[in-house]
C-alpha positions, -999 to 999 in steps of 0.1 A, spaced: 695 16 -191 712 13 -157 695 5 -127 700 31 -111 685 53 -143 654 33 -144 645 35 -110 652 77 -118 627 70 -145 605 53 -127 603 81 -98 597 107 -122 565 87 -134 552 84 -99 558 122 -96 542 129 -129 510 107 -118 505 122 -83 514 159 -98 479 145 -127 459 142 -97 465 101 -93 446 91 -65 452 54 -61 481 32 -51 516 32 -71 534 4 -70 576 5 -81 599 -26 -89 613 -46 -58 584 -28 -38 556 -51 -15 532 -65 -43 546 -52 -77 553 -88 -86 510 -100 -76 498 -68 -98 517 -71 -129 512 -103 -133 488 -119 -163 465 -148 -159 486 -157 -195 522 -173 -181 540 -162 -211 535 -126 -206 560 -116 -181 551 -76 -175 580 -53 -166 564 -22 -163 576 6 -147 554 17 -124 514 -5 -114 492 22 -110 462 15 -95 430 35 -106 402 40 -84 377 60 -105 379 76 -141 400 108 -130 428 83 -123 426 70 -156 432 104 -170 457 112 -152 474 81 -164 467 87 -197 482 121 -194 515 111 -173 522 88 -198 516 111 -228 539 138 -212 566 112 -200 563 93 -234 561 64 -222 540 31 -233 507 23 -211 487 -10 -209 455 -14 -190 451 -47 -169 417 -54 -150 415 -93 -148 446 -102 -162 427 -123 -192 431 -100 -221 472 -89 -213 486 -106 -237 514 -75 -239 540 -65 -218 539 -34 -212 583 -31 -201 592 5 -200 559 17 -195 529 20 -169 508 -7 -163 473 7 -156 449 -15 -133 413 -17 -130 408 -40 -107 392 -23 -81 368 0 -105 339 -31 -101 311 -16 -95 276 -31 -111 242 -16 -113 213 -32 -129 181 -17 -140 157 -44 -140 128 -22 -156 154 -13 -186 169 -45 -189 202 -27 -182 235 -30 -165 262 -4 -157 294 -17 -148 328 -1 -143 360 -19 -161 376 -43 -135 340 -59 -132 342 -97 -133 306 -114 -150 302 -131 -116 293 -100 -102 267 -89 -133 257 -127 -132 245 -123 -94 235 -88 -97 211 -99 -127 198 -128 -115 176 -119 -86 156 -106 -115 154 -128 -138 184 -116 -164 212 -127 -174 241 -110 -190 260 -126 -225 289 -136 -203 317 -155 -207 322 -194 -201 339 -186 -164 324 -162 -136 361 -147 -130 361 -132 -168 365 -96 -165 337 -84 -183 344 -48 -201 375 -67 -219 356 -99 -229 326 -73 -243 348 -54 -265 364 -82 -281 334 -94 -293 325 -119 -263 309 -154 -275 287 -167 -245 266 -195 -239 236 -173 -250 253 -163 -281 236 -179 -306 201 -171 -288 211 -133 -282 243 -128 -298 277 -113 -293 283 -94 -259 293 -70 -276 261 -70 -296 241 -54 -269 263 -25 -257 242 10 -255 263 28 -243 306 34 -229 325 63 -216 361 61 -230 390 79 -219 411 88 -251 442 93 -263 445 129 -257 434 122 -216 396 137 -228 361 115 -217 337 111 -243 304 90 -237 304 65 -267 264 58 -280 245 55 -316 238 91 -309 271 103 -296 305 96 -314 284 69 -337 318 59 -348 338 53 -322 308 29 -308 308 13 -337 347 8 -330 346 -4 -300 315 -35 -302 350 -57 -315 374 -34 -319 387 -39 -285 410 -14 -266 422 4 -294 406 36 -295 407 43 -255 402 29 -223 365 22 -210 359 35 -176 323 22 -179 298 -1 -199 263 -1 -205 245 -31 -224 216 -50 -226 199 -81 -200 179 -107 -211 149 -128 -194 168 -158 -189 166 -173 -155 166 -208 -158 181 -235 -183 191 -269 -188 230 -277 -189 255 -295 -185 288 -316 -198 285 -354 -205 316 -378 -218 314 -406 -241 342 -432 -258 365 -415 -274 361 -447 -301 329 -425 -310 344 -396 -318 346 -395 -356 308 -408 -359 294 -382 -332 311 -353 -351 295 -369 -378 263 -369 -365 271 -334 -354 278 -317 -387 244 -326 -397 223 -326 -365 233 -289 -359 214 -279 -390 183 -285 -377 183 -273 -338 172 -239 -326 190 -206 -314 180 -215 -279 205 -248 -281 239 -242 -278 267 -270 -280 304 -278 -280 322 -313 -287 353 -314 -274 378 -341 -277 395 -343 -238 397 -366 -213 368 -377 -183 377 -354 -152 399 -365 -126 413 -395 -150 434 -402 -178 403 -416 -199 402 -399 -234 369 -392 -239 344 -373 -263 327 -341 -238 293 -330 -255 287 -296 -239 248 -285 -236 235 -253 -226 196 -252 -237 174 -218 -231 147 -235 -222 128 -268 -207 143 -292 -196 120 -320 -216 120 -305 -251 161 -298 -243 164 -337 -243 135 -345 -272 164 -320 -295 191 -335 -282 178 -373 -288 197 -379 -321 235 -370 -309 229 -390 -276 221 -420 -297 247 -424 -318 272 -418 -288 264 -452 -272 272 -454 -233 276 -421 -212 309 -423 -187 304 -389 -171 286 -361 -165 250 -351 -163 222 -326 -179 200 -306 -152 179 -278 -148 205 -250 -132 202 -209 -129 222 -199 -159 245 -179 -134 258 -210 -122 259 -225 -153 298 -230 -155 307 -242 -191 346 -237 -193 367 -233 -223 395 -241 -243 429 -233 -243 435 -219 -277 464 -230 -298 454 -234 -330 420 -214 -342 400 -217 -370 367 -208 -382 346 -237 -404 317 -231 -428 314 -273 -425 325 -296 -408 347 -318 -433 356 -354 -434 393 -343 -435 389 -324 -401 372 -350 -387 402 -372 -398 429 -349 -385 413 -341 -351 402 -376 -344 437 -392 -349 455 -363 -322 459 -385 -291 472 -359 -266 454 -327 -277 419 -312 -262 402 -296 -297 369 -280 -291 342 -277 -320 320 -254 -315 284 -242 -328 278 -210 -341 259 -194 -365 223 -181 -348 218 -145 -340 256 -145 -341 253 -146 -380 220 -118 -384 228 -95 -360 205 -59 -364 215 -26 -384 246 -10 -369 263 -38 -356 301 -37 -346 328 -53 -366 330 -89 -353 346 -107 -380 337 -142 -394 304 -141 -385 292 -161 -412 308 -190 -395 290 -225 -386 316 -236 -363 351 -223 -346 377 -252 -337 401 -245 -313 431 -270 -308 455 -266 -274 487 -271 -295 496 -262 -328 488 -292 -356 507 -301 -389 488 -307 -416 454 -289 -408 439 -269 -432 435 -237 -419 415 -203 -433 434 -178 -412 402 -161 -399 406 -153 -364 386 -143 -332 401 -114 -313 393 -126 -279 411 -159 -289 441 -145 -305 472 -162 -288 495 -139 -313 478 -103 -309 498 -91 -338 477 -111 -357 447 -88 -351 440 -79 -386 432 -114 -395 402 -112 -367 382 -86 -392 367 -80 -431 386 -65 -451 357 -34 -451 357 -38 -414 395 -33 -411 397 -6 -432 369 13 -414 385 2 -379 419 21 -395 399 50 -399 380 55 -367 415 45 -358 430 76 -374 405 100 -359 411 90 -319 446 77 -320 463 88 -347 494 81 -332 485 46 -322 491 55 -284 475 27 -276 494 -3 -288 500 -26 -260 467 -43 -275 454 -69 -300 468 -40 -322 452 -21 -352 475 3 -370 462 34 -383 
């Protein structure tokens, strides 16, 4: 297509969305910050959409939906930039960023937010109370997409997923309708969305559940990397015996600021600051002298924890010699380990379709490794290849998540996503 024919194109969409009742900024190719709002926080998707629109409240998500119905053309919803991991060329590129609005109920135990809310927000919202959200590992994490990928926190294995403790969504469909989501209204499209992610429509708002957590003990501390086999070691078996309250990571990295490889033990402990240590005893022993880092007593809102680019993903049910092996002879890669398993594993009746959760650890690697052995199970949220999606679910799970797929897109409008085919 010519120039000359896109930018036709392109006009016609701008007419199409103002004509819907499109109330917020439209942004064209070559115009004053097209370039800032198409861009992902991924640098290998380069976006060519186009037109940015730029939604200010649920009608303009709508009238999105319906321009791009009518003009036939692909849409892709962007709040944070975290979660684009398609382009969407040829197509509208719908932004939330500016729908961030928060409201917590502290009597309920409840927040409301709208889609471009980032968890620092929630986290500061929540915390003059006493609550805290299942966020992310980084305040900046835009919270509606982390939430319906599944969203493993720091509080995960206490609480659960994020998505875990949604009540309630209002979702724009495929057909430009709004439908409140809930156990008692569309049952399965709720069901759909707690890990599903944007599949089934786009959420213009997001109910779930707080938790009394305002305190906890945290932190990341670095050790020789010469100790690396014998602390996974210890590791595997130590993190058989520790409660839901304790959540850990070793990662393989280097001491900030330095070239230093080094072993990271990552702590995050709901709950006193004494007993945290007293659990934690028989890693720090066999890890012999600490380079780095600290444990303290911190608000969990400003408990930063970070996170691992992710390469290579896999999901472990132990933690074998040969893994240890593999990962302790890469001199260049960061590979995280990670504890699972807790309320992640036994979540209550109704729960949505988060696959793998029989897991005891996930192991993410930033590069791709020969000679691994690898499961194939996925996480959604993780997924570097989003046409990989499948892999991210059950088999019963995927073929229920095909259905509900079936009922609210059966013509898989939305597809610029971690992508489920009905």
């Amino acid at each position: 297509m010519s120039t000359q024919a896109i930018a036709a194109v392109a006009s016609d969409l701008v007419a199409g969305l103002l004509g819907a009742g499109f109330n917020g900024a439209v942004r064209l190719p070559g115009e004053p910050e097209y370039d800032e709002q198409r861009r992902s926080v991924i640098p290998s998707v380069d976006s060519r959409p186009l037109v940015v629109a730029e939604a200010l409240g649920r009608t303009d998500v709508q009238a999105a939906v319906r321009t791009a119905r009518e003009y036939g053309v692909p849409i892709a919803v962007q709040a944070t930039g975290h979660g684009t991991r398609v382009p969407a060329d040829g197509g509208i590129l719908l932004k939330t960023t500016q729908m961030t609005g928060v409201l917590v109920d502290p009597e309920r135990r409840i927040a409301k937010v709208a889609p471009g809310a980032r968890w620092g927000a929630v986290l500061d919202a929540a915390r003059q109370f006493g609550l805290a959200p299942l966020s992310g590992s980084h305040r900046d994490v835009g919270v509606t997409g982390y939430t319906l990928g599944g969203g493993v926190g720091w509080l995960a294995r206490k609480y659960g997923f994020a998505a875990d403790s949604v009540i309630r969504a209002e979702v724009v469909t495929a057909d430009g309708r709004t439908v409140t989501a809930s156990a008692e209204q569309h049952p399965d499209l709720f069901w759909a969305i707690r890990g599903g992610t944007g599949n089934f429509g786009i959420v213009t708002s997001l109910e779930f559940r707080l938790y009394p957590v305002r305190e906890v003990h945290a932190g990341i501390v670095y050790y020789g990397i010469d100790r690396a086999a014998a602390i996974l070691r210890r590791y595997r078996d130590w993190t058989a015996t520790i409660p839901n309250e304790l959540s850990t990571a070793v990662v393989l990295t280097r001491v900030p600021g330095t070239e230093q490889r080094a072993v990271a033990i990552k702590v995050l402990y709901a709950g006193p600051a004494e007993l945290a240590e007293h659990l934690l005893k028989p890693l720090f022993e066999i890890a012999g002298p600490r380079l780095a880092g600290e444990l303290k007593t911190i608000e969990y809102a400003d408990a930063a924890m970070g996170g691992t680019p992710a390469r290579h993903l896999d999901f472990l049910d132990t933690l074998t010699d040969e893994v240890i092996d593999v990962v302790t002879e890469l001199e260049d890669a960061m590979v995280e380990i990670r504890h699972w398993g807790g309320a992640m594993a036994h979540p209550g009746p109704g729960a949505g379709p988060i696959g793998h959760r029989e897991a005891s650890y996930s192991l993410i690697i930033d590069r791709e490794v020969v000679g691994l052995p690898n499961s194939g199970r996925t996480f959604v949220n993780f997924l570097g290849d989003p046409g990989r999606a499948d892999t991210a679910y059950g088999a019963a799970d995927l073929e229920r998540l095909r259905e509900v797929k079936r009922a609210y897109d059966p013509t898989n409008f939305f597809h610029l996503n971690a992508n489920i085919r009905p």
